[in-house]
C-alpha positions as CSV (number, residue, x, y, z in Angstrom):
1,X,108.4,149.0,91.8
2,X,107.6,146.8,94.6
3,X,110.2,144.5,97.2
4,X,109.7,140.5,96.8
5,X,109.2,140.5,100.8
6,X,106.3,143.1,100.6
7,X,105.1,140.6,98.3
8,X,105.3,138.0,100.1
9,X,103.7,139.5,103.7
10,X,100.6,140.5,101.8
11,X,100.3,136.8,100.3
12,X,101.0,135.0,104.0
13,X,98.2,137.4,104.9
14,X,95.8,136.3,102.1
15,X,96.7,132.4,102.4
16,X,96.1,132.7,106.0
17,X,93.0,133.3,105.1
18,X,92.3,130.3,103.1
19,X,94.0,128.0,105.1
20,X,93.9,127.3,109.2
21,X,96.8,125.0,109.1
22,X,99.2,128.2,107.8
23,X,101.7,129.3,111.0
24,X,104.0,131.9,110.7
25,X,107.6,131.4,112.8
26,X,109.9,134.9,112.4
27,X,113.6,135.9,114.6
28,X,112.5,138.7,115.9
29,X,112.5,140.5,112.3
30,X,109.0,140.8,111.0
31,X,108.8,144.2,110.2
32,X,111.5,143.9,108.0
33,X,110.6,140.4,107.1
34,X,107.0,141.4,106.7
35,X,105.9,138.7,108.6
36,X,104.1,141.1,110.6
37,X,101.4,141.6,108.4
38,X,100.1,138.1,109.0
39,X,100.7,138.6,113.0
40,X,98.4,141.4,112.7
41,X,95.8,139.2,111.4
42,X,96.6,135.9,112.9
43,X,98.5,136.8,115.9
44,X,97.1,132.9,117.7
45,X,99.3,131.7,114.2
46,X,102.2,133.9,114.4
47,X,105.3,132.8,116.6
48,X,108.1,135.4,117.3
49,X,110.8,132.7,118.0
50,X,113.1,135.8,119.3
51,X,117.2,135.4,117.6
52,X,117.0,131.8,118.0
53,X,117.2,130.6,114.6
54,X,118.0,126.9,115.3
55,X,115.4,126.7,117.8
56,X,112.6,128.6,115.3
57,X,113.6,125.7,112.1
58,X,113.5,122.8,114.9
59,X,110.1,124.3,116.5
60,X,108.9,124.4,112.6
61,X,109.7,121.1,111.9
62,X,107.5,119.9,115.0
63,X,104.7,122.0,113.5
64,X,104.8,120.6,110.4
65,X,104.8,116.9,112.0
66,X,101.5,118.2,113.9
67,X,100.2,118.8,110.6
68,X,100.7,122.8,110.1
69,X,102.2,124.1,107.2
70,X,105.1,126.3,108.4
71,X,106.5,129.1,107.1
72,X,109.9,131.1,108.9
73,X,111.4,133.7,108.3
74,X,114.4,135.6,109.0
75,X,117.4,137.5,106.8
76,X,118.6,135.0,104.7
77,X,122.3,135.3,106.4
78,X,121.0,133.8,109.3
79,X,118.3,130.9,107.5
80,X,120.7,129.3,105.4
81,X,124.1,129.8,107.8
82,X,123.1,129.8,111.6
83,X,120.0,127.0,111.1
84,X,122.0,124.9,108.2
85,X,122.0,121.6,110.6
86,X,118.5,122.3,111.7
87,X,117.9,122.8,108.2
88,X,119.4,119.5,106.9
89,X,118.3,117.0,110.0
90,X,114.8,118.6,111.2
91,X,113.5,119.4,107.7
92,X,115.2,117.9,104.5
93,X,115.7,114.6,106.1
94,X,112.2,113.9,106.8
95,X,111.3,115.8,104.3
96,X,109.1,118.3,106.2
97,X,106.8,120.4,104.8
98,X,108.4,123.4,106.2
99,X,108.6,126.5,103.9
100,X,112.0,128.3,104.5
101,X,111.2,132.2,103.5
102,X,114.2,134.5,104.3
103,X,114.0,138.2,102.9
104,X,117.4,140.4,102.3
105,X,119.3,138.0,100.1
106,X,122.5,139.2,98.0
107,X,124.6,142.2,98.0
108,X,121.4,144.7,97.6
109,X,120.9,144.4,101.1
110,X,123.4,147.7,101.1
111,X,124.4,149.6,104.1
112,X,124.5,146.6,106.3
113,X,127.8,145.0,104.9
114,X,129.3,142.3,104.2
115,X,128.3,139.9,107.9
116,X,124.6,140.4,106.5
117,X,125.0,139.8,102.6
118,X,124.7,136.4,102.2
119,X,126.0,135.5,98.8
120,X,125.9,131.5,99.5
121,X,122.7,130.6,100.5
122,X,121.6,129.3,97.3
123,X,124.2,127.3,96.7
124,X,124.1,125.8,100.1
125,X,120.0,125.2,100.0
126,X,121.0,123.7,96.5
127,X,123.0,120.9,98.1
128,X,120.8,120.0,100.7
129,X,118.5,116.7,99.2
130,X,114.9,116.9,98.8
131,X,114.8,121.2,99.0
132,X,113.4,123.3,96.6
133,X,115.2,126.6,95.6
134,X,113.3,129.3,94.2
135,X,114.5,132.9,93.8
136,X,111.6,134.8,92.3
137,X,112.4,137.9,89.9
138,X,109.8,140.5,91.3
139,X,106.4,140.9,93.1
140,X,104.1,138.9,90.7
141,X,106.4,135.9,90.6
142,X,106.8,135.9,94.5
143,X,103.0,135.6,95.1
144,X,102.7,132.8,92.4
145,X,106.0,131.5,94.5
146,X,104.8,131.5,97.9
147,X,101.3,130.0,97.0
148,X,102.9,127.3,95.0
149,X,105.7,126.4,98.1
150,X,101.9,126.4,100.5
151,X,100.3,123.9,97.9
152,X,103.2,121.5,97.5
153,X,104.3,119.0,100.4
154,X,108.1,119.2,100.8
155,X,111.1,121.7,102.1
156,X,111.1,125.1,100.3
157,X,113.9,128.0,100.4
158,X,112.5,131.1,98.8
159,X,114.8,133.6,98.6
160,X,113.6,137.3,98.8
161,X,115.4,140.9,98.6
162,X,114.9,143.8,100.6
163,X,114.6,146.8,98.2
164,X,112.3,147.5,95.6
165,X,112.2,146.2,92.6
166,X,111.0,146.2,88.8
167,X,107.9,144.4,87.3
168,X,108.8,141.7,84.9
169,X,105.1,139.6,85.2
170,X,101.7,140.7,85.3
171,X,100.1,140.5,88.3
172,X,98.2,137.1,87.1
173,X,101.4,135.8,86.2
174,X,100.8,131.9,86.3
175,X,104.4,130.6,88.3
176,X,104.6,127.3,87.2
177,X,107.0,124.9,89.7
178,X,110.1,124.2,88.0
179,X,109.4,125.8,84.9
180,X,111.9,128.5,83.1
181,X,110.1,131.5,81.1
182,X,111.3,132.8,78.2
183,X,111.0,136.6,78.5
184,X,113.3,137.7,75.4
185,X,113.6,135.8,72.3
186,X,116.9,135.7,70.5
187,X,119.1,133.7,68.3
188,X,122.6,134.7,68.4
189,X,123.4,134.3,72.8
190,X,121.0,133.7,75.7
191,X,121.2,135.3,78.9
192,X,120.3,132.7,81.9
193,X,118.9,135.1,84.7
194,X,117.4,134.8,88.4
195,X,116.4,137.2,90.8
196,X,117.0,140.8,90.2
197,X,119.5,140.2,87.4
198,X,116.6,139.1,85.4
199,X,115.5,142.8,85.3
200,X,119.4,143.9,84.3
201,X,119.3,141.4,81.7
202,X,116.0,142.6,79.6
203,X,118.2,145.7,79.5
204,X,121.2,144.2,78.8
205,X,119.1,142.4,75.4
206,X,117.5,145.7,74.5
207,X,121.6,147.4,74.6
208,X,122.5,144.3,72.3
209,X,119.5,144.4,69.8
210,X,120.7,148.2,69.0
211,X,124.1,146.3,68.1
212,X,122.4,144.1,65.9
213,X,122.5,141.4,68.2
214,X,119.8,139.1,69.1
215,X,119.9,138.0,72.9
216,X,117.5,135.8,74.1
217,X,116.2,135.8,78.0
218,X,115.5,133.3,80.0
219,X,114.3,133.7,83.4
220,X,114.9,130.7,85.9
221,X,112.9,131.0,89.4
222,X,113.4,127.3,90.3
223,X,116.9,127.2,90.8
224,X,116.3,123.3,92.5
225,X,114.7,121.2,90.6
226,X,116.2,123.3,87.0
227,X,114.5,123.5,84.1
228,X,116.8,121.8,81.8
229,X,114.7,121.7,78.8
230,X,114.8,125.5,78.5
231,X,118.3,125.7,79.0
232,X,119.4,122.9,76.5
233,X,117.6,124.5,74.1
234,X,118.8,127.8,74.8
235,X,122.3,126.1,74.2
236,X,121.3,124.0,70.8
237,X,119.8,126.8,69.5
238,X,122.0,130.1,70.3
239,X,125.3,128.6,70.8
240,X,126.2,131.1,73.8
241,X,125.5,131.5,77.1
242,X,125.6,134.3,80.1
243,X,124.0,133.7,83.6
244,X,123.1,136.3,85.7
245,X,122.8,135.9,89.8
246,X,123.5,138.2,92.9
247,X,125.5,135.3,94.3
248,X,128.4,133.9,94.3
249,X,129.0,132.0,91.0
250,X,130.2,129.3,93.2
251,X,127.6,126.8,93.7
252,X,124.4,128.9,92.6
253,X,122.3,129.0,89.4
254,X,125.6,129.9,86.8
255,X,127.5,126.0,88.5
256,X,123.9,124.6,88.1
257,X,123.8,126.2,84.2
258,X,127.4,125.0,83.8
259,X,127.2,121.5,85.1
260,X,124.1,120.7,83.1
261,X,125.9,121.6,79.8
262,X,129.0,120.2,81.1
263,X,127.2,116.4,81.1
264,X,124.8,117.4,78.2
265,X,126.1,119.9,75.4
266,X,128.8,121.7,75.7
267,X,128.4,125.9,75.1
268,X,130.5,128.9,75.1
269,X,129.4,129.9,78.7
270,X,130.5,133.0,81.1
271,X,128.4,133.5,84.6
272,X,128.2,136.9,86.2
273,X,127.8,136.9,89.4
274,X,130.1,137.3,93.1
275,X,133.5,136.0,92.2
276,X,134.5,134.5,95.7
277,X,134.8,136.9,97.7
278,X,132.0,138.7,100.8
279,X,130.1,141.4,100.2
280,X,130.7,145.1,101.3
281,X,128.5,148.3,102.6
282,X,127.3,150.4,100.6
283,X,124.2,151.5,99.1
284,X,122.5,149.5,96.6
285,X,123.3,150.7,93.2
286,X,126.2,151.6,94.3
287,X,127.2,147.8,95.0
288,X,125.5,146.2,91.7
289,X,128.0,148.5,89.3
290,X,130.8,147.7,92.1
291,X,130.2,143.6,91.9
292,X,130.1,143.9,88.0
293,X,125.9,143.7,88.2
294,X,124.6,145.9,85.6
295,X,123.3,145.6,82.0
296,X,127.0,147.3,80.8
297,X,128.6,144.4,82.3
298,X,126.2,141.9,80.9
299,X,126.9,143.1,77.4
300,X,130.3,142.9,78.1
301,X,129.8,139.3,78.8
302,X,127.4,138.8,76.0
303,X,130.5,140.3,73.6
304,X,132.9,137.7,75.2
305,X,130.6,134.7,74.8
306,X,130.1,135.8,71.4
307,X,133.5,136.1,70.2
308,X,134.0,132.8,71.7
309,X,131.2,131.3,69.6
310,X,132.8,133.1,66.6
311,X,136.2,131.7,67.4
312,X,135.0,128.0,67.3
C-alpha cells in the first residue's frame, strides 16, 4: 500500500538527479504534495510559488520557454479550476512543456469536503487541445508516469490521490504512453477502469468469476490520447461494457469510452462513476460505498450490462 503522490515525490527526487533542467513550482502544499522531497535536495530548483496558482502555471510556462522542464504542483481542485486560463493560454496553446502534477484528486480526498474534491478535472484537462491526461492506478504506474510526462515534450496533467493505495504493477512495470493493459482476461463483459477503481474492479472480476462469469479488465492510464484499440476490442469481443472512474461520469474516461463506441461500435455500456453532483466529507471508505465505488456496485453494473447483452 503506497499513495500515487508518495510516488511521485520520490521519483521528482530521482529525476532531479538525472536531469539539471528539472524545476519543481508547488502552492504552498509540498508536504502534502510531496514536492518537498525534491526541495530538500534541490532547493536552488524548487520554487514555493505561495497560493498563487495562476501566477505559479504562468511562472512555469516562462520556465519552460527558458528551456527547464517544469513540473507544479498543487491539489488538483485548485490546478485544474483556479489556473484553467493559465492552463489553456500559457501552456496548451504553445504547447509548453510544462508537466501539470496535482495530488488529492476525487472523492478519496475524505474529510476535506466537497470545495476540495475535485470530480471535474479530468474532464476539463480532457478538453483542453494538445494536453495529455494520465491518471495512474498505483505507485508503480505513477513512477513509469512521471518519467514518461519528463521524457516527452508537450503539456501533461497527471492526476494523483492522497491516500494509500493497492499494488496492481510490479515495481518494473514498463508504463507505455497511451497504451491500455489488460489486467483480467474475460469473455462475457469488460470492465474499463482508471485510477483507484482499477483496484475495485480486479475485485469486482474475481466476485463475477465465482458467478460463473468471465469479466475482463482493462486498465486505461492515458485517459488523453485513449487507447482505442483495446477498447474496441474489448467491445467486438465481450459485447458489454462497465467503466470505472472517481469522477464525474460527465466528461471523464466513461464519456471518452462512450463516445468512441458511439462513432465506432456500438455496446451495451453503463459508467460508474459521480453522477453530477459535488462531493461530501467524510472519510474515505466511507465515501467510495456512499458514491456507489466499490466492487458490490461494480457487479451490480456488470449484471445490468449483461442482461442488456442477453436482451439483444
Amino acid at each position: 500500500m503506497k499513495a500515487t503522490r508518495d510516488a511521485y515525490g520520490e521519483t521528482l527526487a530521482q529525476l532531479g538527479e538525472q536531469n539539471s533542467n528539472i524545476v519543481v513550482l508547488d502552492a504552498d502544499l509540498s508536504g502534502s504534495t510531496k514536492t518537498g522531497v525534491f526541495a530538500r535536495k534541490f532547493p536552488e530548483r524548487f520554487f514555493n510559488m505561495g497560493i498563487a496558482e495562476a501566477n505559479m502555471v504562468g511562472t512555469a510556462a516562462g520556465l519552460a520557454a527558458a528551456g527547464k522542464i517544469p513540473f507544479v504542483s498543487t491539489f488538483a481542485i485548485f490546478a485544474a479550476g483556479r489556473a484553467w486560463e493559465q492552463i489553456r493560454q500559457s501552456v496548451a496553446y504553445p504547447k509548453a512543456n510544462v508537466k501539470i502534477v496535482p495530488t488529492h484528486g476525487g472523492i478519496t480526498v475524505g474529510e476535506d469536503g466537497g470545495s476540495h474534491q475535485s470530480v471535474e478535472d479530468i474532464a476539463i484537462m480532457r478538453a483542453i487541445p494538445n494536453m495529455t491526461v494520465i491518471v495512474p492506478a498505483d505507485a508503480a504506474e505513477t513512477r513509469g508516469a512521471i518519467t514518461a510526462a519528463a521524457a516527452h515534450n508537450g503539456p501533461f496533467y497527471i492526476r494523483l490521490g492522497r491516500n494509500k493505495v493497492p499494488a496492481i504493477f510490479p515495481d518494473d512495470h514498463d508504463f507505455v504512453l497511451g497504451k491500455g493493459v489488460e489486467l483480467a482476461a474475460g469473455t462475457d463483459m469488460t470492465f474499463i477502469t482508471t485510477g483507484i477503481m482499477t483496484a475495485q474492479a480486479i475485485q469486482a472480476a474475481a466476485l463475477l468469476g465465482e458467478q460463473g462469469i468471465s469479466a475482463r479488465v482493462v486498465h486505461i492510464a492515458t485517459i488523453k490520447p485513449l487507447d482505442q484499440e483495446i477498447i474496441l476490442n474489448a467491445a467486438r469481443e465481450t459485447g458489454a461494457i462497465v467503466t470505472a472512474e472517481e469522477h464525474s461520469v460527465i466528461g471523464g474516461l466513461g464519456s471518452a469510452v462512450a463516445e468512441l463506441l458511439a462513432e465506432h461500435h456500438p455496446t451495451h455500456l453503463k459508467r460508474v462513476g459521480i453522477y453530477d453532483r459535488f462531493g461530501t466529507s467524510g472519510k474515505a471508505e466511507e465515501l467510495i460505498k456512499y458514491f456507489g465505488l466499490t466492487p458490490a456496485d461494480l457487479v451490480e453494473a456488470a449484471q445490468e450490462v449483461l442482461a442488456k447483452k442477453q436482451n439483444g
